[in-house]
Residue, then its C-alpha position, 0 to 999 in steps of 0.5 A: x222581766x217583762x210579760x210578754x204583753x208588755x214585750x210586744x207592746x213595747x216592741x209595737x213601735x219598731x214593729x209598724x212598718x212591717x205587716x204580718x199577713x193572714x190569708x184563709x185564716x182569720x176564723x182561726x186568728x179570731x179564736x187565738x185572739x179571745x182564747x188567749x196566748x196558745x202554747x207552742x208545740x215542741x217537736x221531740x223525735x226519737x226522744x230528741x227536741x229538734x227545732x223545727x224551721x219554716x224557710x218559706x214564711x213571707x210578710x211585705x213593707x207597706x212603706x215600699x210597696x207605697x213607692x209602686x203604687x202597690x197597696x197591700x190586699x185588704x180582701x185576701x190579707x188579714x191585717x191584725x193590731x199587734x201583728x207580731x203577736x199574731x203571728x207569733x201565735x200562729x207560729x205556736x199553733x202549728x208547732x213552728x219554732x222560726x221562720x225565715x222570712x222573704x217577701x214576693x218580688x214585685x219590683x223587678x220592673x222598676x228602674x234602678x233608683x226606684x229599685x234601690x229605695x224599696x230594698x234598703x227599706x225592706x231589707x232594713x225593716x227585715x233586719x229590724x224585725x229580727x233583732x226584736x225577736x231573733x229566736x223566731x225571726x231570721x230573713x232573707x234579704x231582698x235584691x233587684x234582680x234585674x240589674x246584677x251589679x246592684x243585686x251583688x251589692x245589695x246581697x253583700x249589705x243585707x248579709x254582712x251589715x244587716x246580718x240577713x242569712x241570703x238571698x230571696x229570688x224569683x226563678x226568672x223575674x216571674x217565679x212558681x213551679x215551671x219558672x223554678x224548674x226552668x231555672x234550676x235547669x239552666x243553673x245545671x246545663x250552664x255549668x254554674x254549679x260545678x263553678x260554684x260548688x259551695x253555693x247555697x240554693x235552696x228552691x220553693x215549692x219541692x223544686x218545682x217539677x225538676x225532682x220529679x222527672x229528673x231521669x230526663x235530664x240524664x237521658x236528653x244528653x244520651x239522646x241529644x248529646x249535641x245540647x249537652x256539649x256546649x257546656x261539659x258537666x262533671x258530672x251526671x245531671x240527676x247528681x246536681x239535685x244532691x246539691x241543692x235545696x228544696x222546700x217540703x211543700x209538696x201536699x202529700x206523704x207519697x210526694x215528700x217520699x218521692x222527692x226524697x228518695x230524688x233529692x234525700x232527705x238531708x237536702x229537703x227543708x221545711x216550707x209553708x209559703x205562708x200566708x197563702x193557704x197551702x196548708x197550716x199542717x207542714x210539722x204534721x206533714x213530716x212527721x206523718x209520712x210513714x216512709x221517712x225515719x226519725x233521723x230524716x224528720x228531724x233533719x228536714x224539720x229544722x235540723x238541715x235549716x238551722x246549718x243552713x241559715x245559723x240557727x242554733x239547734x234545740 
């Protein structure tokens, strides 16, 4: 049986097309590097191990990219020799198990042959990274939002034949917290949830500002009632974020209580938007707020994310 030097030695040449990104951690990269391999931090809650799961991990194709013009940053990423192993050991550090990789769109301003050449690279190299380490690696495929058809196609390729867990998607074709908000919106009041009721959507960054002022959806069609009749709901509009996803990546205890108690806990999942330096404590994050019971840290560690996107649990 190989070493694990060996392992990623060998895999290095399947590896070279895909970059695993560093931001605000190189002194930390620099100490894992000469102190050696570091341990990973295994998660046990109320006596259980429970696998813990990252959904909101990005990486970027360099061979894509390139088709744009776009060079990825060498001033705000750092660039490691044997990325996988860096990035596997900074997995470790923080007590991370998986992540489900995505990349940041930048292409939804290119025309639809252009479109077409980065996804099939990108979704191609995401696959290809997971089937080199499918027990810390799942992804999201990549899609060219901005021309639907070819979206569907893309998506159906990625999941059926790549074997990718979904879809990674801006709000509009700009995203972050507002764009999130506003989307989440218009897939309530446009009655997209109630005709799809088993899909999936799991949003970035808490929900954006939706959870946390959610009561004004309910109470805006009291008030206005006219903007609300257009499309009839079956239901109340704070009932819609029970069917929803949101990441954990709101940067306090009291927050993650609030979405919570918003959203409940079996809707909230791990996420660290790595590599931007939010923050590299999202294990202690949850398991720190005093609010939450054993049951709901194990589920919002891993336990919901490994439903969701086919993991077997620990």
């Amino acid at each position: 049986m190989p070493t694990r030097r060996e392992f990623f030695k060998d895999v290095a040449g399947a590896m070279a097309g895909i970059v695993f990104v560093g931001c605000g951690l190189v002194e930390v990269a620099e100490a894992q590097s000469q102190s050696g391999s570091v341990a990973l931090r295994r998660q046990v809650v109320g006596g259980r191990r429970v696998k813990t799961v990252d959904v909101h991990a990005h990486c970027a194709v360099p061979e894509a990219m390139a088709l744009m013009g776009r060079n990825v940053a060498p001033q705000a990423l750092l660039m490691v020799q044997e990325p996988v192993q860096e990035r596997v050991r900074q997995m470790d550090a923080q007590g991370i198990d998986v992540e489900a990789l995505s990349i940041n769109p930048y292409w939804y301003g290119a025309e639809r042959d252009l479109a077409s050449q980065i996804i099939k690279i990108q979704n191609e190299k995401l696959a290809e990274v997971c089937a080199v380490q499918p027990d810390r690696f799942v992804a999201f495929a990549t899609v060219a939002l901005q021309y639907p058809d070819l979206a569907a196609q893309q998506l159906e390729e990625g999941v059926k034949k790549l074997g990718l867990r979904g879809a990674s998607i801006g709000g509009s074709v700009i995203g972050n917290p507002l764009e999130t908000t506003i989307a989440l919106s218009h897939l309530i009041f446009e009655g997209t949830l109630d005709r799809f009721p088993g899909l999936k959507l799991c949003a970035a960054h808490g929900g954006g500002y939706l959870p946390s002022y959610s009561a004004r959806s309910d109470h805006g069609c009291l008030t206005f009632p006219d903007r609300c009749s257009k499309t009839p709901l079956q239901k109340r509009p704070t009932e819609y974020l029970r069917q929803l996803y949101f990441g954990s990546l709101v940067l306090t205890p009291e927050a993650l209580r609030h979405l919570v108690a918003e959203c409940g806990a079996s809707q909230i999942v791990m996420g660290t938007d790595y590599p931007y330096p939010w923050t590299s404590t999202s294990v202690d994050h949850i398991l720190g707020t005093p609010s939450l019971s054993d049951t709901e840290r194990a589920a919002i560690l891993g336990d919901t994310a490994c439903t969701l996107l086919g993991i077997v649990k620990a």
